[in-house]
Backbone as a chain_set.jsonl record, in Angstrom:
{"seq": "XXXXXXXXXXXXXXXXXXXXXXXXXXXXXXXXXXXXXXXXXXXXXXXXXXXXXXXXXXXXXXXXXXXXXXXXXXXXXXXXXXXXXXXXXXXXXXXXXXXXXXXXXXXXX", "coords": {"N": [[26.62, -39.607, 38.457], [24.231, -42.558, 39.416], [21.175, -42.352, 40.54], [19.325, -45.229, 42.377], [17.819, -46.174, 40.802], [18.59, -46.397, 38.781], [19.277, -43.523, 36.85], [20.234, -40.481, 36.379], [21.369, -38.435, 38.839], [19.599, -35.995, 40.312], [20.871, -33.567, 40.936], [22.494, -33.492, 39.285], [21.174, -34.0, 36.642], [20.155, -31.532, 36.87], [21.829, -29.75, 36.207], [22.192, -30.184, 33.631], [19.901, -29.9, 32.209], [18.24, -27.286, 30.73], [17.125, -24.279, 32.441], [13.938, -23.789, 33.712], [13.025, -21.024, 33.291], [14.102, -20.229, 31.103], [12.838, -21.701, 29.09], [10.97, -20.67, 28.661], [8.784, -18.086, 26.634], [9.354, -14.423, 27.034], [8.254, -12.92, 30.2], [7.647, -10.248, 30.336], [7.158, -9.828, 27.482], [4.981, -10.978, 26.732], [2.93, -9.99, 28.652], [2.475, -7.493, 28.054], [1.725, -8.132, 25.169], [-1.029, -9.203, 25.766], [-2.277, -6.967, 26.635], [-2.616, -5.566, 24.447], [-4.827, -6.817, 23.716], [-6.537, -6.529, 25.441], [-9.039, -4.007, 26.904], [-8.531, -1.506, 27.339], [-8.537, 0.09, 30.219], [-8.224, -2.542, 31.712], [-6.664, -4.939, 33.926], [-4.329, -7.098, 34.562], [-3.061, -10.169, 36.146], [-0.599, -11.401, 37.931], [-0.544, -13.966, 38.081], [-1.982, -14.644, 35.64], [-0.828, -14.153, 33.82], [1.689, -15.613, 33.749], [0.126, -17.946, 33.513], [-0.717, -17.896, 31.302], [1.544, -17.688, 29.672], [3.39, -19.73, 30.304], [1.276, -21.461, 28.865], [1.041, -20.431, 25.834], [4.387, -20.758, 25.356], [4.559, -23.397, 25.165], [2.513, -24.062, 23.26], [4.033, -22.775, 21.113], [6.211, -24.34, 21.129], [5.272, -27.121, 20.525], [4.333, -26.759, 18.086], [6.672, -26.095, 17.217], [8.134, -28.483, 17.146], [6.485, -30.09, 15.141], [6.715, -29.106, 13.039], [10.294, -29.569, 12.728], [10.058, -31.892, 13.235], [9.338, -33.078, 10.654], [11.311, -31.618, 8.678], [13.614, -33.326, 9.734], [12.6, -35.806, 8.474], [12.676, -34.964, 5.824], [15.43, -34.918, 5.39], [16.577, -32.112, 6.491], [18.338, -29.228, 7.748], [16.961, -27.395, 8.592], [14.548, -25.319, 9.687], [11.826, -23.648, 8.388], [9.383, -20.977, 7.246], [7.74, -21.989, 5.77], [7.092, -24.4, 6.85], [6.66, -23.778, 9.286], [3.972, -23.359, 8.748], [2.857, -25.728, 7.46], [3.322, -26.927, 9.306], [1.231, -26.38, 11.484], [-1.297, -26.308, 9.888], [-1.46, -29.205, 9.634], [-1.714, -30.018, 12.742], [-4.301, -29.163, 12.764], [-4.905, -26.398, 13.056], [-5.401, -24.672, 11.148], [-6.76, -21.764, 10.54], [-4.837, -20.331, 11.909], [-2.577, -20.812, 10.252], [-3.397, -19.909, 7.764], [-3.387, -16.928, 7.414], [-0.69, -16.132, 8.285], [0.405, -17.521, 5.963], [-0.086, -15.331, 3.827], [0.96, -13.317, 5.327], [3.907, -13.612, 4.959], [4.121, -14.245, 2.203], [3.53, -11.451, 1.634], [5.643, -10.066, 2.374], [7.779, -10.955, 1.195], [7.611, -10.361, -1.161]], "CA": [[26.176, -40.414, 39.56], [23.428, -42.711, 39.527], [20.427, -43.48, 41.514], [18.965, -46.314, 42.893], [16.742, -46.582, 39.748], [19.575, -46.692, 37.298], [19.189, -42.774, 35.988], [21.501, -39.73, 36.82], [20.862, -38.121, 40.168], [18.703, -34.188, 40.236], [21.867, -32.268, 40.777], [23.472, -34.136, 37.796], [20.302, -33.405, 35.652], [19.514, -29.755, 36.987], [23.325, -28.627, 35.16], [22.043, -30.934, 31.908], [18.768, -29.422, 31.38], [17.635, -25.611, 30.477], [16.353, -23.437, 33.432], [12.607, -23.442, 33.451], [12.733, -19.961, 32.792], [14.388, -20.311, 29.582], [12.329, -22.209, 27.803], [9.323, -19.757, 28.385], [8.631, -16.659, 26.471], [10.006, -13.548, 28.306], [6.602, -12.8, 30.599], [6.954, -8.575, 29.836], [6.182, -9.878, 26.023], [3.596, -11.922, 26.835], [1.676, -9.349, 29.305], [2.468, -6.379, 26.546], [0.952, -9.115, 23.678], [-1.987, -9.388, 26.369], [-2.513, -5.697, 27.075], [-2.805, -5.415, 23.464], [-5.947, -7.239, 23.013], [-7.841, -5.753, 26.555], [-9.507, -2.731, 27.159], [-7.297, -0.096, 28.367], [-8.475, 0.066, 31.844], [-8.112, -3.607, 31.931], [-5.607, -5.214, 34.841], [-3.903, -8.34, 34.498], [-2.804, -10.599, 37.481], [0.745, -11.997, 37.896], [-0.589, -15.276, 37.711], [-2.718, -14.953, 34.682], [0.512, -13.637, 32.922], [2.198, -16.645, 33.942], [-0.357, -18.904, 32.836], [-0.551, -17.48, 29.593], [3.427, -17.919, 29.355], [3.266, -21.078, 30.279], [0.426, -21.914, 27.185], [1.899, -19.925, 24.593], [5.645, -21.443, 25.507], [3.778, -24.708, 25.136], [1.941, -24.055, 21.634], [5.356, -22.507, 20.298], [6.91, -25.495, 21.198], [4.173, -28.289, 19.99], [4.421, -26.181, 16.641], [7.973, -26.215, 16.31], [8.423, -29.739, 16.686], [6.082, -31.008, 14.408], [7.763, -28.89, 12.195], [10.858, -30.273, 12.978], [9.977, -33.581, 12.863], [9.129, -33.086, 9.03], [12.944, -31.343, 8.257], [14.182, -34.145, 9.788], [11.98, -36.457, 7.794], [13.275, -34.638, 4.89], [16.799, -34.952, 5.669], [16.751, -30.787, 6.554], [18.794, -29.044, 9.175], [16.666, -25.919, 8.553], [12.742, -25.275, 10.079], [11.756, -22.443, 7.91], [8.151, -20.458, 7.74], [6.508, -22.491, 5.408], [7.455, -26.085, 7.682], [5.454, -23.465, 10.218], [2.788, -22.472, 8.511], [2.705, -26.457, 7.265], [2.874, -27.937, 10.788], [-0.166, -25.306, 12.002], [-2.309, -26.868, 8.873], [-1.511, -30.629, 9.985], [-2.16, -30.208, 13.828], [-5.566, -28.384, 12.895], [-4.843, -24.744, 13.392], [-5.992, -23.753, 9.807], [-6.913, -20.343, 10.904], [-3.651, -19.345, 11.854], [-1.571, -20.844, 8.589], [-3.508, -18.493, 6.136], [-3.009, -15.272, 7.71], [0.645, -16.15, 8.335], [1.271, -17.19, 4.896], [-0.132, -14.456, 3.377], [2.268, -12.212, 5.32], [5.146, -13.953, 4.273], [3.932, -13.592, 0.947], [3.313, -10.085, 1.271], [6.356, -9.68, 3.143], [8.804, -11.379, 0.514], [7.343, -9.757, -2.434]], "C": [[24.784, -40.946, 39.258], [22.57, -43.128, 40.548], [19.997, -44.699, 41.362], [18.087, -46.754, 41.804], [17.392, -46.456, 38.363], [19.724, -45.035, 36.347], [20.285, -42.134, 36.752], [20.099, -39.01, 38.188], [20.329, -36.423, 39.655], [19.82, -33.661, 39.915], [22.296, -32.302, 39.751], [22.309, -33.506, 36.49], [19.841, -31.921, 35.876], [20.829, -29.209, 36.078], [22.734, -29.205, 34.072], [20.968, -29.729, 31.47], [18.681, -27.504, 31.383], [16.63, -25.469, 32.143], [15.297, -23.466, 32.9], [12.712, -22.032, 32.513], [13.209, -19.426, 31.56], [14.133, -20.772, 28.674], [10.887, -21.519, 27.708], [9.675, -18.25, 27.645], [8.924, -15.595, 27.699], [8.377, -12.874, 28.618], [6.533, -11.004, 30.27], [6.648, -8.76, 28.63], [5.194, -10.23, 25.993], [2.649, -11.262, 27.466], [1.756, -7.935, 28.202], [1.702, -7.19, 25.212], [-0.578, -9.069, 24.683], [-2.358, -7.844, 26.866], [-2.997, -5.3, 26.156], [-4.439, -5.215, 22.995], [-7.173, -6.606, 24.181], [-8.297, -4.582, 26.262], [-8.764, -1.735, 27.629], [-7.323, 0.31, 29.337], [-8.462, -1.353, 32.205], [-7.075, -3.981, 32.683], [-5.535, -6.56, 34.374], [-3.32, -8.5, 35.31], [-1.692, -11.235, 37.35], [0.64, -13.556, 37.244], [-1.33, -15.245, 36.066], [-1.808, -14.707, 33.781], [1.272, -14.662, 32.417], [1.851, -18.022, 33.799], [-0.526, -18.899, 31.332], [0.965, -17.492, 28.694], [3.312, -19.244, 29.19], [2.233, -21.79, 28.443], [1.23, -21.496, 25.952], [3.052, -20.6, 24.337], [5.602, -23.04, 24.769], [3.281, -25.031, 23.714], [3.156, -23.834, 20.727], [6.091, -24.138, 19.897], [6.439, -26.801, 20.638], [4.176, -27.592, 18.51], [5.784, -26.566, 15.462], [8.409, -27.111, 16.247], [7.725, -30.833, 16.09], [6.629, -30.47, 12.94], [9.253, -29.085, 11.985], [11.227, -31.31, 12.71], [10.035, -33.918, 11.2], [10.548, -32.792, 8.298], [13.339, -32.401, 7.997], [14.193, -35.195, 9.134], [12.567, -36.416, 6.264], [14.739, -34.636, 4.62], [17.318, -33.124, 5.509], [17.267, -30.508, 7.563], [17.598, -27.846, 9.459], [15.077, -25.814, 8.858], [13.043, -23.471, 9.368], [9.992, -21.885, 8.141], [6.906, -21.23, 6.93], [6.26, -24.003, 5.717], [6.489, -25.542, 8.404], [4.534, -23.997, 9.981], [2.25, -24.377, 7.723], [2.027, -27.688, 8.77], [1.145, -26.81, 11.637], [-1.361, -26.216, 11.43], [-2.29, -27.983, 9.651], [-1.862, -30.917, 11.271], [-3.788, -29.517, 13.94], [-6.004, -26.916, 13.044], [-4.791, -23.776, 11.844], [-5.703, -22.25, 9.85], [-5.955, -19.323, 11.096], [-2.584, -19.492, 10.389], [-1.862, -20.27, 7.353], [-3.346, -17.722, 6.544], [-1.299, -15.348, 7.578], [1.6, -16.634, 7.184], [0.718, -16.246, 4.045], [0.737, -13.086, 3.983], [3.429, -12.388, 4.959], [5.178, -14.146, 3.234], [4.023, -12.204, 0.866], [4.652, -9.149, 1.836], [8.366, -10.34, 1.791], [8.871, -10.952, -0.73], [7.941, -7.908, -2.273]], "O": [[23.984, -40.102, 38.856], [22.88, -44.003, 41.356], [20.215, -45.311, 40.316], [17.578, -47.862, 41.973], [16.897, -46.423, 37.236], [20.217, -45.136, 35.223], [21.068, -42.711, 37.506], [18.882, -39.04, 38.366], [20.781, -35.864, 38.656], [19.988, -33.248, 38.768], [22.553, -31.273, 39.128], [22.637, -32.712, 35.608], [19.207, -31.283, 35.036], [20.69, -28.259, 35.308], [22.796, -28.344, 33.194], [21.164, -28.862, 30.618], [19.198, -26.764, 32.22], [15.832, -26.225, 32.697], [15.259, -23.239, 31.69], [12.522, -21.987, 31.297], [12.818, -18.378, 31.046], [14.681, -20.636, 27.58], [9.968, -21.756, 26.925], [10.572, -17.479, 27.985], [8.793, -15.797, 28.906], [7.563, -12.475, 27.785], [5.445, -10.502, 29.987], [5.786, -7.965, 28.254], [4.375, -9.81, 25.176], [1.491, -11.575, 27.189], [0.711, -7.604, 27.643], [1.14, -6.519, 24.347], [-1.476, -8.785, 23.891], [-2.958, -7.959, 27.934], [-3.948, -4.556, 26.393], [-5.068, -4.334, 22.409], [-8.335, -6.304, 23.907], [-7.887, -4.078, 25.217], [-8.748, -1.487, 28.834], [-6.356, 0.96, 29.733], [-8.794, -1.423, 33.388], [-6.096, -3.366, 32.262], [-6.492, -7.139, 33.86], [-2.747, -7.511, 35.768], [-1.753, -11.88, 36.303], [1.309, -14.133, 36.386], [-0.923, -16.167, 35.358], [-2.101, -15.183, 32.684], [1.574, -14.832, 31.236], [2.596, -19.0, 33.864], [-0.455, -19.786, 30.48], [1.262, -17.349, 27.508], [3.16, -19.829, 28.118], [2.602, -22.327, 27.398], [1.934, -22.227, 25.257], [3.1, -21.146, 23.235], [6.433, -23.597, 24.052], [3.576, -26.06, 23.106], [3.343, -24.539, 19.734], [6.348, -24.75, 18.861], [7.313, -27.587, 20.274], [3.868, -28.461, 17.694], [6.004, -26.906, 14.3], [9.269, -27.185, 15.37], [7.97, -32.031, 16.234], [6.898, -31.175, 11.968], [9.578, -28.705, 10.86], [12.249, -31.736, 12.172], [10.664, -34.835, 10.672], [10.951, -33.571, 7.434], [13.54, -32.84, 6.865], [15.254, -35.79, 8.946], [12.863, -37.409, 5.6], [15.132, -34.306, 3.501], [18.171, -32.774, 4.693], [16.992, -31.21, 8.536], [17.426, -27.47, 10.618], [14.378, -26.382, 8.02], [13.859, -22.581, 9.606], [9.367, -22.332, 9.103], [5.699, -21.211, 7.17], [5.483, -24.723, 5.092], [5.445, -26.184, 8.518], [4.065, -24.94, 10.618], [1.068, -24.329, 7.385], [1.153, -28.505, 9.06], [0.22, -27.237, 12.327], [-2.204, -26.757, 12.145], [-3.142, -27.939, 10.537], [-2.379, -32.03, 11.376], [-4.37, -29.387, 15.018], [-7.134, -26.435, 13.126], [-4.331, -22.664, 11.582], [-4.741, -21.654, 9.368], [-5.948, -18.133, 10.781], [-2.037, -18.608, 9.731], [-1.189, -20.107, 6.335], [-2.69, -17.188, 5.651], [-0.722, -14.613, 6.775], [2.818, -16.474, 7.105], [1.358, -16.43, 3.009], [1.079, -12.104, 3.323], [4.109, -11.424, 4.609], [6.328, -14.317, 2.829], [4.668, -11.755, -0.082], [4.73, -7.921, 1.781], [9.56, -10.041, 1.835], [9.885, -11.052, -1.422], [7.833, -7.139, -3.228]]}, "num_chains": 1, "name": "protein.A"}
């Protein structure tokens, strides 16, 4: 069904698309990954959990489709760790693409 503006109507696109909540990291990993790095009497707030889902979900995702984009570029079906650890370098995130290929060096050897 379409509306009045030529697209498909909500109900029609709410069955198409992914549940919000499935395209976010599951939030007990994300406040366990964030518990990690606090103090041990440190509290974390529902929302701050949920904003930090939200970001992370967000960076995953801006990662994996510039890696992606490059496969595709290549005529690849396959995003592997060093497309990652390639797309990290090219959006500016240096910092994280040497630690992470030195574990997958140290991890394949």
């Amino acid at each position: 069904m379409e509306d009045s503006f030529g697209g498909s109507s909500s109900k029609e696109h709410d069955k198409c698309s992914m549940k919000e909540q499935d395209q976010l990291l599951p939030i007990a990993n994300v406040g366990r990954l964030m518990k990690q790095i606090l103090p041990q009497n440190a509290k974390i707030s529902k929302e701050a959990k949920e904003t930090m889902q939200e970001c992370v979900s967000e960076f995953i995702s801006f990662v994996t489709s510039e890696a992606s984009e490059k496969c595709r570029k290549e005529r690849r079906k396959t995003v592997n760790g060093d497309d990652i650890c390639w797309a990290l370098a090219t959006l500016g995130f240096d910092d994280y693409a040497a630690p992470i290929t030195r574990s997958m060096w140290f991890l394949a050897s």
